[in-house]
C-alpha positions as CSV (number, residue, x, y, z in Angstrom):
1,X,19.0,0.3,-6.4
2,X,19.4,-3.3,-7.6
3,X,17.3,-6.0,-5.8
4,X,14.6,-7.3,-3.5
5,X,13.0,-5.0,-1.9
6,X,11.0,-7.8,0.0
7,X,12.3,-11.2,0.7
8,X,10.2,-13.5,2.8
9,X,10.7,-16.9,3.3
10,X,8.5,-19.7,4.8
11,X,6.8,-17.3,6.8
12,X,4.2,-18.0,9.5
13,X,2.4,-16.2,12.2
14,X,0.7,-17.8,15.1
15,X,-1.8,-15.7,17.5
16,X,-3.0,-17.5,20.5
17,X,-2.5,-21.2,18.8
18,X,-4.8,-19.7,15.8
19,X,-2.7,-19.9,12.8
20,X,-2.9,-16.6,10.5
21,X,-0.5,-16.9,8.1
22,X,1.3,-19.9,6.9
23,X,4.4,-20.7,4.7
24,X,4.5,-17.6,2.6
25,X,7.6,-16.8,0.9
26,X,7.6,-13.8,-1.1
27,X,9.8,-11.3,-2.9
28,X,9.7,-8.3,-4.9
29,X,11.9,-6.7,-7.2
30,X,13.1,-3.1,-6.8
31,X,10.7,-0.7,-9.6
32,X,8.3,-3.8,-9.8
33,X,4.6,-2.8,-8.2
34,X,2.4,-5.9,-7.0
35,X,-1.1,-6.2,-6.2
36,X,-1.8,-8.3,-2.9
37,X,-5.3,-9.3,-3.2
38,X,-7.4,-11.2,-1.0
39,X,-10.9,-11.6,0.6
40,X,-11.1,-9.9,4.1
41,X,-10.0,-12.0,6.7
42,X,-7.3,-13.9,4.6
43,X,-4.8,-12.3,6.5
44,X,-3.3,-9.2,4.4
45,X,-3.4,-6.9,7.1
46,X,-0.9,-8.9,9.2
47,X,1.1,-10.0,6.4
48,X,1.4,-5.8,5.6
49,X,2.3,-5.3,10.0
50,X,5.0,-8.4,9.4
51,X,6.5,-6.3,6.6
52,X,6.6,-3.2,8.3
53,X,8.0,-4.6,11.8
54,X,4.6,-4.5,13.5
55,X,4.5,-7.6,14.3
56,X,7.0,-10.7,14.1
57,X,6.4,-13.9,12.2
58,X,6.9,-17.1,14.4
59,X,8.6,-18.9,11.8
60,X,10.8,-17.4,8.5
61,X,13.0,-14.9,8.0
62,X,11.7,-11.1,6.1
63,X,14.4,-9.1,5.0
64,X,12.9,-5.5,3.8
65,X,15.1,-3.1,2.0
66,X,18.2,-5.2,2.1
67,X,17.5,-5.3,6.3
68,X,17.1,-8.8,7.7
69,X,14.6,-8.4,10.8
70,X,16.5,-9.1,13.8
71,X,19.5,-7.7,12.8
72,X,18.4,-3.8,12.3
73,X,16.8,-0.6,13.7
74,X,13.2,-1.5,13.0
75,X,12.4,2.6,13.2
76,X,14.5,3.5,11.2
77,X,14.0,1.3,8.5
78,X,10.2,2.0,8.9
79,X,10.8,5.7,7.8
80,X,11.9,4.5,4.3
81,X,8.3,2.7,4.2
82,X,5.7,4.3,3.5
83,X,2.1,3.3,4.3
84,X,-1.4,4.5,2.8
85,X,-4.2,3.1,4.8
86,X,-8.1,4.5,4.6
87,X,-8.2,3.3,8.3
88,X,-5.5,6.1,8.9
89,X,-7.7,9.1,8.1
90,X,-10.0,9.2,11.3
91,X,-6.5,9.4,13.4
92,X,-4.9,12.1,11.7
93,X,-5.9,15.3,13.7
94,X,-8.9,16.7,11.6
95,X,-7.7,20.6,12.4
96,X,-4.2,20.5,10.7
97,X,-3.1,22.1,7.7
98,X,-3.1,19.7,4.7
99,X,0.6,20.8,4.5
100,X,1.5,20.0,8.4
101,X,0.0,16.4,8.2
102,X,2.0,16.1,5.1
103,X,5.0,17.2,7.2
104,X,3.9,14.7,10.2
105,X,5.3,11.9,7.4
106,X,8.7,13.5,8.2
107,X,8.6,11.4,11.8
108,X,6.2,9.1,11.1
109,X,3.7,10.6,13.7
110,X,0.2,11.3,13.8
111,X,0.2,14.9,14.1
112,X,2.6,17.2,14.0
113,X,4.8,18.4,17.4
114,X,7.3,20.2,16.1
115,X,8.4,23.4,14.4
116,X,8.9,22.7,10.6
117,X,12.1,24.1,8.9
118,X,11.3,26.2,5.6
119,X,13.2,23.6,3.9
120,X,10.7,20.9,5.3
121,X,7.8,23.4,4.3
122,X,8.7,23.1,0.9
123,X,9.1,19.7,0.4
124,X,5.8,18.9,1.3
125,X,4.6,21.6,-0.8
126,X,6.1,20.0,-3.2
127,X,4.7,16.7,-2.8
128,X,1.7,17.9,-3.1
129,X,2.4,19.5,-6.2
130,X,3.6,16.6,-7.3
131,X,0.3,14.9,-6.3
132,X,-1.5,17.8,-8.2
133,X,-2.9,18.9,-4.9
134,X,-0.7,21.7,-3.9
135,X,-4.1,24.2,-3.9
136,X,-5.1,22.5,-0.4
137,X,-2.5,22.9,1.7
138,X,-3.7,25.8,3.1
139,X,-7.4,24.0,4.1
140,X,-7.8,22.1,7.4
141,X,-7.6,18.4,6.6
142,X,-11.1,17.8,8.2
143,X,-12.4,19.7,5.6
144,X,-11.1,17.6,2.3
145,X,-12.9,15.4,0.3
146,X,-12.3,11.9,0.9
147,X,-10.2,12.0,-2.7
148,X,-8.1,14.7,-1.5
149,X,-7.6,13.2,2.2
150,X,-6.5,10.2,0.2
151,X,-3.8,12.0,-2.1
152,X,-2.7,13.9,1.3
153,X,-2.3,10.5,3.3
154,X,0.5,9.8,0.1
155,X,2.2,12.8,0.5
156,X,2.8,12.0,3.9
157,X,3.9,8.4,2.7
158,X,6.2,10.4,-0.4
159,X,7.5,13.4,1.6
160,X,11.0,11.0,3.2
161,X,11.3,9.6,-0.2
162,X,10.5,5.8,0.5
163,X,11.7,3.0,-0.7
164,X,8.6,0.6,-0.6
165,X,5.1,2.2,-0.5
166,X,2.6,0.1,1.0
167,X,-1.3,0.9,-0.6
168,X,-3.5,-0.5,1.9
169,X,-7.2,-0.3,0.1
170,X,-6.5,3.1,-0.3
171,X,-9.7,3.4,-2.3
172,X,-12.1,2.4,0.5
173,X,-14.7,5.2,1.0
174,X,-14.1,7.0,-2.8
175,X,-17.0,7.0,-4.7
176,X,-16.7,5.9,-8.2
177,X,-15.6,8.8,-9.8
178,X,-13.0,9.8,-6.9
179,X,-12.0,6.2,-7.4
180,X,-11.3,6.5,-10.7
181,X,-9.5,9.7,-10.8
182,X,-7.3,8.1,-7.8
183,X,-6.3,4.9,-9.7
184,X,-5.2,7.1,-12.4
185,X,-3.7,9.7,-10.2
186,X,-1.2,6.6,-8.9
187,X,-0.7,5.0,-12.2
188,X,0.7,8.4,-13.1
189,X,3.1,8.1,-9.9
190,X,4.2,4.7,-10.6
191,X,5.5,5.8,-13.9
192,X,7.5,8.8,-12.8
193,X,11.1,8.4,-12.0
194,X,11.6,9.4,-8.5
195,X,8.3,6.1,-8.0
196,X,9.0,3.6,-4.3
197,X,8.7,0.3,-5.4
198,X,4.2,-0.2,-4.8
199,X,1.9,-3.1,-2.8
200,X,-1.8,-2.4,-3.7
201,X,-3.9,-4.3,-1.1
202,X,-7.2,-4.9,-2.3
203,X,-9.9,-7.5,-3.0
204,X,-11.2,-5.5,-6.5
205,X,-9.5,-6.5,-9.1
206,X,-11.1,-3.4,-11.1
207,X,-8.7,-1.8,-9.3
208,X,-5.3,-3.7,-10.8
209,X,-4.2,-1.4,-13.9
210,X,-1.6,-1.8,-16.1
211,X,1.3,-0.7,-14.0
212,X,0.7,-3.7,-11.9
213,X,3.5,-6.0,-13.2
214,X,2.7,-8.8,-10.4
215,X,-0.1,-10.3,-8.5
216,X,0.1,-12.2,-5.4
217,X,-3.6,-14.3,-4.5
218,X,-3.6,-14.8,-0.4
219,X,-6.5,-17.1,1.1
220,X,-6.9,-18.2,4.4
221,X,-3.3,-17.1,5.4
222,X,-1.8,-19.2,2.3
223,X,-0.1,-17.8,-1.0
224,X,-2.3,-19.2,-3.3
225,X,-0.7,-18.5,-6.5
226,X,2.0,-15.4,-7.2
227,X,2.3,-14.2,-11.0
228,X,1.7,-12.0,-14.0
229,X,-1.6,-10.6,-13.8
230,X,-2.8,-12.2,-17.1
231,X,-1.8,-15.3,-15.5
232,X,-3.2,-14.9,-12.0
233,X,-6.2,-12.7,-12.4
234,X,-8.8,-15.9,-14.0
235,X,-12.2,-16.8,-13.5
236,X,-10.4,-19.8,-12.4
237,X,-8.2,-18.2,-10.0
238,X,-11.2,-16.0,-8.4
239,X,-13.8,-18.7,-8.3
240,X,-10.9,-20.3,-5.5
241,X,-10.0,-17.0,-4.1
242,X,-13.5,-16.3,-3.3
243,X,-15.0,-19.4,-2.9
244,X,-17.9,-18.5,-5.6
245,X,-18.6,-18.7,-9.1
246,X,-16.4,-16.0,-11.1
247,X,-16.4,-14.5,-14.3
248,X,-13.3,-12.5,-15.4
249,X,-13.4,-10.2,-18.4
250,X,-11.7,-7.6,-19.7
251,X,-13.4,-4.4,-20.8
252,X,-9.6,-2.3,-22.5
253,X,-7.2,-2.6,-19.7
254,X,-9.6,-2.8,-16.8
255,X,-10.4,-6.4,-15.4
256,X,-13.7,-7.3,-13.9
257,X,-15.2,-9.8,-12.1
258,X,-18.6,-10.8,-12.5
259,X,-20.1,-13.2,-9.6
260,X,-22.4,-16.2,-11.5
């Protein structure tokens, strides 16, 4: 599928007079993954509920998926996005099978009220496979580790084939070596064929690996620069998004930022 998958323009977003998010304009290529990093509070969580419908800019135009906001069925457009949030893992109901909240991606609901088809079954099954977690579908989701919970929460994302997958600091919560394993586990996935088009939403640039083909730096609400990650991830670049003294290396492939 040829194309933007995300096309802002000019974008802003007003709450009570309080301005959030101002003049982005933004758009990303179908099969290329970004990185949206930014400190908290520099408004990446309402940029992320702008591009999923959630809420509506006050100025601009978004056009998702070819879909110009306005003009479509915001729920069913939403069911080709799918969105991987550590916030989301206290919702999901603690006494499912790994498999049924897998299944709950089907609707987009948290929890599962329906009867499942065989056919539905096994395609979550096989997302899980996929994942290279098919051994837990059996367990009760409150009793994964926070690594598994995490490749579960994509599953749920993967399992109605989305277009655009939205990472939402998915690695919040891992510890390091669960982190690691993760960040490899989704470099895998963005290299298979059958990969959505990826937003990683983070403020650790450790995190930004080598299928990252684009980096877009958000501070107080404002795009402050969009690029190649050689060319946006600088001690430069850092010292502004962070408003401290930054040192950027390179230890292989990994970046890191060291704080002066």
């Amino acid at each position: 599928m040829p194309g933007a998958v995300v096309e802002l323009e000019n974008v802003s977003f007003c709450r009570k007079e309080r301005q959030i998010l101002s003049d982005i304009s933004w758009r990303i290529e179908t099969g290329r993954h970004w990185a949206l990093l930014g400190a908290n509070g520099s408004g990446k969580t309402t940029l992320l509920k702008i591009l999923t419908g959630y809420e509506w800019p006050t100025f601009g135009s978004v056009r998702v998926l070819g879909e110009r906001f306005g003009l479509c069925d915001i729920g069913r457009l939403r069911k080709l996005i799918g969105w991987v949030s550590s916030a989301m893992t206290q919702r999901l109901p603690m006494q499912d099978r790994a498999v049924d909240v897998v299944a709950s991606g089907l609707d987009a609901s948290i929890g599962l009220y329906r009867h499942v088809t065989d056919e539905e079954y096994n395609k979550s099954l096989f997302v899980l496979k996929q994942l290279q977690v098919e051994s837990v579908a059996p367990q009760h989701y409150g009793t994964l580790s926070q690594g598994e919970m995490q490749k579960v929460l994509i599953a749920r994302a993967l399992v109605c084939q989305p277009k655009l997958l939205i990472l939402d600091e998915p690695c919040i919560g891992l510890d390091p070596a669960a982190r690691q394993r993760f960040l490899t586990d989704l470099a895998g996935l963005a290299k298979s064929d059958q990969a959505p088009t990826m937003i990683l939403v983070t403020h650790h640039i450790e995190e930004i690996g080598p299928w990252i083909e684009n980096v877009l730096l958000l501070k107080d609400g404002k795009v402050q620069s969009q690029g190649s990650p050689d060319d946006i991830i600088t001690s430069e670049q850092m010292s502004t998004l962070f408003d401290s003294s930054c040192w950027v290396y390179r230890t292989g492939v990994k970046y890191c930022l060291q704080i002066n």
